[in-house]
N, C-alpha and C positions, 0 to 999 in steps of 0.2 A: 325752551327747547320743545320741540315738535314732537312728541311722543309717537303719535298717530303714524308720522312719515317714517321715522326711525326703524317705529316698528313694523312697518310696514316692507323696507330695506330689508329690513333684517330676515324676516319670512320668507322675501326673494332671494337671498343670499347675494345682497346687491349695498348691504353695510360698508362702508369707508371708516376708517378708524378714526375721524373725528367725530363720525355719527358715535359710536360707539363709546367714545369719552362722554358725549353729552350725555348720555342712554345714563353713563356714569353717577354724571353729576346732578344728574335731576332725582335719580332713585335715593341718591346719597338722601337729597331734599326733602323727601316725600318724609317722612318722617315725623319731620318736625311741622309741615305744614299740615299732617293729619292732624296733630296736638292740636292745630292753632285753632282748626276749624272744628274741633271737636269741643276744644273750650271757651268756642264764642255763645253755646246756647248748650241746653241740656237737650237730649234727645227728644226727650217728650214733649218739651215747649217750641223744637223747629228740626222737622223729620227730614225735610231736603237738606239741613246742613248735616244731621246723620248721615244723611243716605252719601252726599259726598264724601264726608271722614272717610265712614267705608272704602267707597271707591277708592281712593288713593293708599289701602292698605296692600302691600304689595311683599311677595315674599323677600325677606332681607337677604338671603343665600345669592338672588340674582347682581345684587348693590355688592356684597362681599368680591362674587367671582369677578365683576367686572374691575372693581378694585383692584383686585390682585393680577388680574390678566392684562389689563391694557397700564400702558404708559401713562404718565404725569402731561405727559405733552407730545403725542403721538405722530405719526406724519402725516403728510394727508393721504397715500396711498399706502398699501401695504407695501408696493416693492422697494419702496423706498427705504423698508427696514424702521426700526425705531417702533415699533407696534406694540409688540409684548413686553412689557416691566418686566425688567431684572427681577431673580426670584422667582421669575413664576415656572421659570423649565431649568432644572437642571443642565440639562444637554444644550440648549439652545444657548446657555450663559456661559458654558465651556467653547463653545463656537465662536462666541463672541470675542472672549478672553483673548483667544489664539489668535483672531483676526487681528484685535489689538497690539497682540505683545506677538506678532509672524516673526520679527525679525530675532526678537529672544530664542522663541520654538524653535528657531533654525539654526541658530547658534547652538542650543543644547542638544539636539538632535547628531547637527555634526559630530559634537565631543564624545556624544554617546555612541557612535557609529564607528569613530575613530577609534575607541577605544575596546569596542564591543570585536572587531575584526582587524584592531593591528597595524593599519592601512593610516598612516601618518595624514597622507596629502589627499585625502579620501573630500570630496568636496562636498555640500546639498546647496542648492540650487534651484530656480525658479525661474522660469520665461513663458513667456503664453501659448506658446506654440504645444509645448510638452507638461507644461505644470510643473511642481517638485522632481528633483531628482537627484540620485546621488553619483558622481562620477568618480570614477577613479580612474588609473592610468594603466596602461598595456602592462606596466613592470606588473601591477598587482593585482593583474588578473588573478591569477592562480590562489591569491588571501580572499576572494570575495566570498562570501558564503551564496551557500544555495538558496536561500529563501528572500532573495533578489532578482529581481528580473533581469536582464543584457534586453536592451533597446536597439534594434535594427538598425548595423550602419548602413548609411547613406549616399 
């Protein structure tokens, strides 16, 4: 992995989430290849392989957050979604959940709305024009509560 370019992305704020898995996985690395290079020679007997141990000593916090912030196998653009590991946002994994299981949410929502206001045939729904919505019928206008909006007939 290209550290230099990575990091380089990353400065610009011009990262793509597969630069940022490798960012990942080479930090994860560093590690063990400090050891390696550290236990090929003593300090004092080969000061350039010090001096690189060294170098490649890097704080662990940045190998940590990347772990825990990016995915296992990310997409290659952010819009594409698929970025941030589960886990790592509360909110963002509640997002998810609902996108997931919409058709559930919608189900329980209704039952809940049905029952919350009395309103049997009380419908929620979804079309792209209007997004979610809940419909009920002329009879039962007069059951809808106030802290529902009337959408503008047409």
């Amino acid at each position: 992995m290209d550290i230099e370019r990575i990091a380089g992305r990353v400065a610009l704020l011009s990262a793509r989430p597969r630069d940022l898995a490798g960012l990942r996985d080479t930090l994860a690395r560093l590690p063990a290849l400090r050891g390696a290079v550290a236990a090929i020679a003593p300090a004092d007997a080969a000061p350039l392989l010090a001096t690189t141990a060294a170098g490649l000593d890097v704080d662990s916090r940045w190998a940590a957050l990347l772990a825990r912030a990016i995915a296992p196998e990310p997409a290659a653009q952010v819009r594409d979604g698929g970025v941030i590991a589960a886990g790592f946002d509360a909110e963002l994994d509640e997002l998810r959940a609902i996108d997931d299981h919409c058709g559930e949410f919608l189900v329980a929502l209704e039952a809940r709305e049905r029952s919350r206001t009395g309103i049997a045939n009380l419908k929620v729904e979804y079309n792209r024009v209007h997004g979610f919505y809940i419909e009920v019928t002329n009879a039962n206008t007069a059951r809808v509560p106030d802290d529902y909006r009337r959408r503008a007939d047409r």
